[in-house]
C-alpha positions in Angstrom: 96.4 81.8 -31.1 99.9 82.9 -31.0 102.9 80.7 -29.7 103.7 83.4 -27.4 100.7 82.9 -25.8 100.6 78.9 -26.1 104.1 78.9 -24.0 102.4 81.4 -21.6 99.8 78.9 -20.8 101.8 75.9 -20.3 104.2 78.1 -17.6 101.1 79.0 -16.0 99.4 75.4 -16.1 103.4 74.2 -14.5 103.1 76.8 -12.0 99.8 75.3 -10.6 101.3 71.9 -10.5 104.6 72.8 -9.1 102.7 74.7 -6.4 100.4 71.8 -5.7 103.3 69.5 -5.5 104.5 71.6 -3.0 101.7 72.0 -0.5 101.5 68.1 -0.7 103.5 67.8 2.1 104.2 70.1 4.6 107.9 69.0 4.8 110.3 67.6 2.9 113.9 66.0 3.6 116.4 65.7 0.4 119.3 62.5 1.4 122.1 62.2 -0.5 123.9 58.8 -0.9 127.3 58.2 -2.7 125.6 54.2 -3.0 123.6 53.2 -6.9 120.5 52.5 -6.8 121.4 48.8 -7.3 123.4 49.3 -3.6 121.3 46.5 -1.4 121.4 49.6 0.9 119.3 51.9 -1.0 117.1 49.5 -0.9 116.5 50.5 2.9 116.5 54.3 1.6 113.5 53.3 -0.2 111.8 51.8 2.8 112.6 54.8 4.6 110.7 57.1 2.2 107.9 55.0 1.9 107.5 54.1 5.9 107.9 58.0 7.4 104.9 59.2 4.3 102.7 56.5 5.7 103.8 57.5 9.1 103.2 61.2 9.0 99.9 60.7 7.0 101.7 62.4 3.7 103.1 65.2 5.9 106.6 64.4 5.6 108.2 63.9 2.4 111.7 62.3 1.9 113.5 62.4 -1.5 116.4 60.8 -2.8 119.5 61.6 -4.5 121.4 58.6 -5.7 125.5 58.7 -7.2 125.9 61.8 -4.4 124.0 63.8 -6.5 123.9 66.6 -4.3 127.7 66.9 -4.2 130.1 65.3 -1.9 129.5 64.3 1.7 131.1 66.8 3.0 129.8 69.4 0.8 125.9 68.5 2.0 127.2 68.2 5.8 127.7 71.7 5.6 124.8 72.8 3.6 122.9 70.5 6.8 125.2 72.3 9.6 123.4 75.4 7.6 120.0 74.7 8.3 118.9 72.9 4.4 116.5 70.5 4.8 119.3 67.7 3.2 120.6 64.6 4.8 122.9 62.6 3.9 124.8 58.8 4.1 127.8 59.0 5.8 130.6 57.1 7.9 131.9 58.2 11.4 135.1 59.1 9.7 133.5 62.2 8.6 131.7 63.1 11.7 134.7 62.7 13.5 135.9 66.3 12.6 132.9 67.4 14.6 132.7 65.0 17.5 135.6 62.4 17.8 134.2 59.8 19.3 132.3 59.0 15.9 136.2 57.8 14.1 136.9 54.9 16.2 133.4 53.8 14.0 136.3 53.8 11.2 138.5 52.5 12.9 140.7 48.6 11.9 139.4 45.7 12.5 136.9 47.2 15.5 134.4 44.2 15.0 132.8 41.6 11.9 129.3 41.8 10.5 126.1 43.8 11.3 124.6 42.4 14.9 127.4 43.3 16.6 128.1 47.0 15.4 124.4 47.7 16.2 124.7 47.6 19.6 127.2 49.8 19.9 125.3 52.5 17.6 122.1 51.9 19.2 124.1 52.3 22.8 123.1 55.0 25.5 126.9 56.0 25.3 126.4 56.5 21.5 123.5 58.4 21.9 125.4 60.6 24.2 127.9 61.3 21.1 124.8 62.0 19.2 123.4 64.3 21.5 127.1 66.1 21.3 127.3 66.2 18.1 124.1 68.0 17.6 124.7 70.6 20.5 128.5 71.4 18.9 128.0 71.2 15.4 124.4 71.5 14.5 124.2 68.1 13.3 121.5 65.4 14.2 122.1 61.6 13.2 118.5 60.4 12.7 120.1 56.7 12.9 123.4 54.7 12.7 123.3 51.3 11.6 122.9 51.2 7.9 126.1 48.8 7.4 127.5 48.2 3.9 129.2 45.5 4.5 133.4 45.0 5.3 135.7 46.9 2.9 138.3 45.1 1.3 141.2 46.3 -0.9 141.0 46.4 -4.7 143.6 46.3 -6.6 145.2 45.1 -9.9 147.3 43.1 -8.7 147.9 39.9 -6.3 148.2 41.1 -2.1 148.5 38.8 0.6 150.7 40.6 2.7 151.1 44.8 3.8 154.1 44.3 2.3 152.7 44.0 -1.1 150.9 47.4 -0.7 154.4 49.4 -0.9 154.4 51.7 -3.4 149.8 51.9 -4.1 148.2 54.9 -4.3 145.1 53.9 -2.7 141.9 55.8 -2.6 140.3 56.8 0.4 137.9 59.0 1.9 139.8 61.9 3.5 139.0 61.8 7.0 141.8 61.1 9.5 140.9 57.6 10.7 140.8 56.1 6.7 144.1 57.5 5.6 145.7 56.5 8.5 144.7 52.8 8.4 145.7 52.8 4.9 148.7 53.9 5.9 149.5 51.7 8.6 148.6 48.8 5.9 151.4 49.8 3.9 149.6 52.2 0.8 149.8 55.7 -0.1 146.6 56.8 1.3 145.1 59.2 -2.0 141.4 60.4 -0.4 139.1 61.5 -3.3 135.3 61.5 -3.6 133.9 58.5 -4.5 132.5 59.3 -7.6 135.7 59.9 -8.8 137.3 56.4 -8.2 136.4 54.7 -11.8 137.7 57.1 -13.6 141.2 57.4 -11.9 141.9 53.6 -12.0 141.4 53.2 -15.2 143.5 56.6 -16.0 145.8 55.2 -13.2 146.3 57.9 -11.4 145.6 55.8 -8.6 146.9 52.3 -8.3 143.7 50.6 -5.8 141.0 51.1 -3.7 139.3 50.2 -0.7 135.4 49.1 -0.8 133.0 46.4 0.2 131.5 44.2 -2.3 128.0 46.1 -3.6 129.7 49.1 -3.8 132.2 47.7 -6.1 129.7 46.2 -8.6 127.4 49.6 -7.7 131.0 51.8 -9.1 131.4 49.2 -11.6 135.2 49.1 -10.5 135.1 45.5 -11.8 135.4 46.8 -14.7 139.0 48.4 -13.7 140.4 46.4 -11.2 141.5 42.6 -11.4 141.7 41.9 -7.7 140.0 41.6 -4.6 141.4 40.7 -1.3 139.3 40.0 1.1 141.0 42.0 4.3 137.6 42.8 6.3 140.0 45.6 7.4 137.0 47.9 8.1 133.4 47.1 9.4 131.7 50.1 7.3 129.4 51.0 9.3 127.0 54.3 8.0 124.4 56.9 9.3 121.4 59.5 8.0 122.8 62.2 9.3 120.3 65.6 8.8 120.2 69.5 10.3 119.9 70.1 13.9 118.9 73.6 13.5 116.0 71.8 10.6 115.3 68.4 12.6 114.4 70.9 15.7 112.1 73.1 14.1 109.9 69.6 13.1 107.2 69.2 15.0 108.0 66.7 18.1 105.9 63.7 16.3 107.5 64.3 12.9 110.7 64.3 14.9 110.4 60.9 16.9 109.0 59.4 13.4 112.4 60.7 11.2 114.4 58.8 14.0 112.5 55.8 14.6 111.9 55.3 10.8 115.5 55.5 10.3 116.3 52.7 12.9 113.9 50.6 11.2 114.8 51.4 7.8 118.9 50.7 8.7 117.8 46.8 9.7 116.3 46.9 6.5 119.4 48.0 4.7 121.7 46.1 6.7 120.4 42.7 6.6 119.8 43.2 3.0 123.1 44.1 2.5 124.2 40.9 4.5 121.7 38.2 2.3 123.6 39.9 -0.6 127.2 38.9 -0.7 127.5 35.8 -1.6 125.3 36.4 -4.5 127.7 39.5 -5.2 131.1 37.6 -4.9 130.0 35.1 -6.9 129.0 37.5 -9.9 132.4 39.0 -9.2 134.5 35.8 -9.7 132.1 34.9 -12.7 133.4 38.3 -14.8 137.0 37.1 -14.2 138.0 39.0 -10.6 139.9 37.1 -8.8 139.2 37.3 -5.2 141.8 35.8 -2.2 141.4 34.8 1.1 144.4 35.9 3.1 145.4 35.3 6.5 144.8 39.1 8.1 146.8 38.8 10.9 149.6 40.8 9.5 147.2 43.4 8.5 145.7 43.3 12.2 148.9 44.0 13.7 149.9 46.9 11.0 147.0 48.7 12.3 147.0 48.4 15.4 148.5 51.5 16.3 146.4 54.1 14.6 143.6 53.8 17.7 146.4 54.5 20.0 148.0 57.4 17.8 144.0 58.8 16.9 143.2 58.6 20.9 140.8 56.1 20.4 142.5 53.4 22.9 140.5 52.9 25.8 137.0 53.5 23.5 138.4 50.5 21.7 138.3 48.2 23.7 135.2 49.3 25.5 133.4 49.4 22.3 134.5 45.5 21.7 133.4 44.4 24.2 130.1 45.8 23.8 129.8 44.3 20.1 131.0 41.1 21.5 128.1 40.6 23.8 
């Protein structure tokens, strides 16, 4: 038999398979994540795709695209606001150019830890936001609390006060609420995808960074930064956020399961994230980072301003009071 006619037989035989892999499911929902697989937080992605098959009785397929992938966040926002089938991680920084409200999620020192954040993103007035967001930018959020834990700045050398930030080109993602906190802290905000992070510290074109601990072992920027102050400056606090014009067409059912899959899924993520980080610090300080405690009271007050300058005043204190309770 001729090899012409060997090759021809395979592409046919991958044809069948391709198309039966296709009509397993009747839909399918690519996410994209910035996070490793090694993030505690994927872990909850994994749960997700596991617990909406079961769910939809192998209707609904989800599949996920680790190290972003797909592209950036804000390249796959779009490609969602199109009508793709994607979804993808993301913080309210990035919604907020869309539906403000989601920034003051961003925002300094707006509340510590998981339980309280969740109320607020789990809140009738948050649903309100989503219900917004979806009707002016074609975007759903399918949930809101997958929390990564509080960001903390990276650097290469020792910071205890805003002062000492004069001068750092500090990565951050681009969106308004970010780069002004970083500001107001005293760095150069320098927003850049996050993919892109290890390879400009260690070719210095930026001086530090701003992360929470899995992501910094996930990025493996111990590998490029000596320090690790321990700010808590913000709560990062993440969503699955998918197509309106895509998450409509869905059957209702398939549509209540996405979202209430999600909610479940983001505990999963979140309190796995949580039972990580002492494990992670640890494994930090034991490759030689050295990691400070600092009294963040002067970085408090440096920030205090951006809600005020970012309109996000009388949400903030609204909004902790709600996580406080």
């Amino acid at each position: 038999m001729k090899p012409g006619i060997f090759r021809n037989i395979a592409l046919g035989i991958f044809a069948v398979v391709a198309a039966t892999s296709a009509f397993a499911q009747d839909y399918t929902l690519n996410v994209n994540t910035a996070l490793a697989t090694s993030d505690p937080l994927y872990k909850g992605l994994e749960a997700f795709q596991a617990n909406v098959a079961e769910a939809s009785g192998g209707r609904m397929a989800v599949v996920l695209f680790p190290n972003s992938q797909l592209g950036p966040d804000e390249d796959v926002l779009e490609q969602a606001r199109a009508g793709a089938p994607v979804a993808v991680v993301v913080d309210g920084g990035r919604l907020a150019v869309f539906q403000n409200e989601f920034g003051v999620l961003g925002a300094p020192f707006l509340a510590s830890g998981y339980d309280g954040i969740r109320k607020v993103v789990t809140s009738d007035m948050f649903e309100g936001w989503v219900k917004s967001l979806n009707e002016g930018s074609g975007l759903q959020v399918l949930s809101f609390n997958w929390w990564q834990g509080e960001r903390h700045l990276l650097t290469n050398k020792p910071v205890a006060t805003p002062a000492d930030l004069s001068g750092i080109r500090m990565r951050t993602p681009g969106a308004p609420v970010w780069m002004e906190t970083i500001a107001a802290m005293g760095a150069t905000p320098t927003p850049m995808p996050w993919g892109e992070v290890y390879s400009a510290l260690s070719s210095n074109v930026i001086d530090g960074a701003e992360a929470q601990f899995p992501a910094i072992v996930g990025a493996k920027l111990n590998e490029v930064i000596s320090n690790v102050t321990k700010t808590g400056h913000i709560n990062l606090i993440t969503g699955v956020v998918t197509s309106g014009p895509w998450f409509s067409s869905l059957p209702a059912d398939l549509q209540t399961i996405l979202r209430d899959e999600a909610l479940k899924a983001g505990d999963i993520a979140s309190y796995g994230t949580r039972d990580s980080l002492e494990a992670i610090e640890k494994q930090l300080t034991d490759e030689g980072v050295t990691i400070s405690e600092v009294d963040v009271t002067p970085f408090r007050d440096a920030t205090a301003g951006v809600y005020d300058k970012l309109g996000y005043g009388e949400l903030r204190d609204t909004l902790r009071a709600m996580a406080a309770n």
